[in-house]
C-alpha positions in Angstrom: -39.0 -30.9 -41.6 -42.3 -29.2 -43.1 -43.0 -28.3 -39.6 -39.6 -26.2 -39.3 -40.3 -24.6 -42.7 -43.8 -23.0 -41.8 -42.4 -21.2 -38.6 -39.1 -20.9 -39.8 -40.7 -18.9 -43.2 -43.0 -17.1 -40.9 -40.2 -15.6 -38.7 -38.5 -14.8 -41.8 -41.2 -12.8 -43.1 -42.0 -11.1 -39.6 -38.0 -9.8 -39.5 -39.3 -8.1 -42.6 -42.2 -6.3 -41.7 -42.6 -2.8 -40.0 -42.5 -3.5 -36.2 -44.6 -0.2 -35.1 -46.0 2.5 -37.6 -47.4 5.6 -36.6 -50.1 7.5 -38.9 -51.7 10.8 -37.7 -50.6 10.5 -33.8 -51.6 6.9 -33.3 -50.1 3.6 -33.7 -51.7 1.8 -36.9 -52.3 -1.6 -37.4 -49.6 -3.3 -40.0 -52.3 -5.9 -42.6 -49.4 -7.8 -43.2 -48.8 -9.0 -39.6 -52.3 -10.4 -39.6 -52.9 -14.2 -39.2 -54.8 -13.6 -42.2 -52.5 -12.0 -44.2 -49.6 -14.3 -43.0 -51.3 -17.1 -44.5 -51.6 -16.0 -47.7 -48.0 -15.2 -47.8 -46.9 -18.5 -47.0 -49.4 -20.1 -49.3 -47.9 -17.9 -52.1 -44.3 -18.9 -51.4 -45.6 -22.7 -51.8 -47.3 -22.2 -54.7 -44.6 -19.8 -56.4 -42.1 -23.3 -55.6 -44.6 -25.7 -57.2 -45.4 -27.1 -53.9 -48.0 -28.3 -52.0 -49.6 -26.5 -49.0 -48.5 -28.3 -46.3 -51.0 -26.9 -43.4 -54.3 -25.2 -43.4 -55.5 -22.4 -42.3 -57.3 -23.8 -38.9 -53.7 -25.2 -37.2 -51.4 -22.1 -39.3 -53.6 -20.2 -36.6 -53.5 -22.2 -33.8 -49.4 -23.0 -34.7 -49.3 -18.9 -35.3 -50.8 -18.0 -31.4 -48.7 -21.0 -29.7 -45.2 -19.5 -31.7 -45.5 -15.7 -31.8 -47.1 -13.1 -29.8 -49.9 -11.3 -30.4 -51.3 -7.6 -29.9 -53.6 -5.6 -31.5 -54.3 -8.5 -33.9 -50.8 -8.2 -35.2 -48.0 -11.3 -34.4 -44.4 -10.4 -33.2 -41.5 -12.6 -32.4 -40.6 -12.4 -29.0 -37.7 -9.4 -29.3 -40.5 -7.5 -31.9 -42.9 -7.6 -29.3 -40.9 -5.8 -26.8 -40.0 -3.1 -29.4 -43.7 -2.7 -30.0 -44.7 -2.3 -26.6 -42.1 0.3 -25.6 -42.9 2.3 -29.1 -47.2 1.6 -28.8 -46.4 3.3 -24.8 -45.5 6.3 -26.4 -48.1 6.7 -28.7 -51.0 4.9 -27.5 -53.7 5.7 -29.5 -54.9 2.9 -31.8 -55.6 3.0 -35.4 -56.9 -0.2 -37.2 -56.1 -0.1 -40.7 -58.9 -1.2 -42.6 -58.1 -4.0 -45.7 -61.4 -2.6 -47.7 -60.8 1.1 -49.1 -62.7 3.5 -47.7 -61.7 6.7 -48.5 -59.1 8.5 -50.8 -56.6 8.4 -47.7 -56.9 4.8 -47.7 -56.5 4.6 -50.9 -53.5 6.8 -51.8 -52.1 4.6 -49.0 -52.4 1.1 -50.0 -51.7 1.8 -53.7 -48.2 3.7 -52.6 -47.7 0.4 -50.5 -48.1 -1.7 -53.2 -46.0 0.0 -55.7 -42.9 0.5 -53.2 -43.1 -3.3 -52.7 -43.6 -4.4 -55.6 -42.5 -2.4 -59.1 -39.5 -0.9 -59.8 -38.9 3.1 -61.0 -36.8 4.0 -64.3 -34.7 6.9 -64.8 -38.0 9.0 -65.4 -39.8 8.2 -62.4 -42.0 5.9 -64.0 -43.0 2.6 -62.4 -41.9 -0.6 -64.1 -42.7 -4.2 -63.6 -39.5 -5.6 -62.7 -38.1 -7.8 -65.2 -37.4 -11.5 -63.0 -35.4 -12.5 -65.8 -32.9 -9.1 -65.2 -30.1 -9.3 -63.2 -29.9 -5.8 -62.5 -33.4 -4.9 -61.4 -34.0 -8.7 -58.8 -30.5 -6.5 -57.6 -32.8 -3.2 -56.9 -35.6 -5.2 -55.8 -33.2 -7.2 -53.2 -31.7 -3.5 -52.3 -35.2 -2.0 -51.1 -35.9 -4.8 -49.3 -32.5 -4.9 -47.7 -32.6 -0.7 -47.3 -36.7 -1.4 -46.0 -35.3 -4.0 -43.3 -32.3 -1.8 -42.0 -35.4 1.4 -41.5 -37.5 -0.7 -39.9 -35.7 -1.9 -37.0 
């Protein structure tokens, strides 16, 4: 059963990520499709349920490149991969999106990224924490990600 959750948490989380970006006339790496960064989300969703990491890094890799496909250093499901392939054909030039920060672009980019994902605005245009305790934002929060999924595919 453990088995079944990894992969079945990791194609879960691929359904929610970006399947092609483009950034100034070339196709840009997405960090979160990363084996990487795909480890790290499912050690957070353990951790967040007070359980124990069932797999390590070492065979989430080697699990990851016998499951999924992989290009440019990013992993698809198979019907992703197809959609990434046509879309990468039409703009072919490669960008690799770097995880340091090394400019003000880069910058300006990751810190947007962050707070689309993760905080909430108020009436103002403020950014808020969102409160997990309030119905009514964990209802805007499950709207973006819902409205975020729909865009992306």
């Amino acid at each position: 059963m453990e088995e079944f959750a990894i992969w079945d948490f990791v194609v879960e989380h691929l359904n929610h990520l970006p399947i092609h970006l483009v950034v100034e006339n070339s196709t840009t790496s997405i960090v979160e499709r990363s084996p990487k960064i795909l480890y790290d989300r499912l050690i957070a969703f353990y951790i967040q349920r007070g359980l124990p990491v069932p797999i390590d890094a070492v065979k989430f890799q080697q699990g990851l490149r016998e499951r999924f496909i992989e290009r440019d250093g990013m992993f698809f499901t198979n019907e992703q991969v197809q959609v990434y392939d046509k879309k990468k054909a039409e703009v072919p030039n490669f960008t690799q999106l770097s995880i340091f920060i090394a400019n003000e672009q880069d910058s300006i980019y990751w810190l947007r990224t962050i707070l689309e994902e993760n905080f909430l605005k108020d009436d103002s245009g403020k950014w808020y924490v969102p409160n997990p305790e309030s119905e009514a934002d964990l209802e805007q929060l499950r709207s973006k990600r819902l409205l975020k999924c729909a865009y992306c595919r």
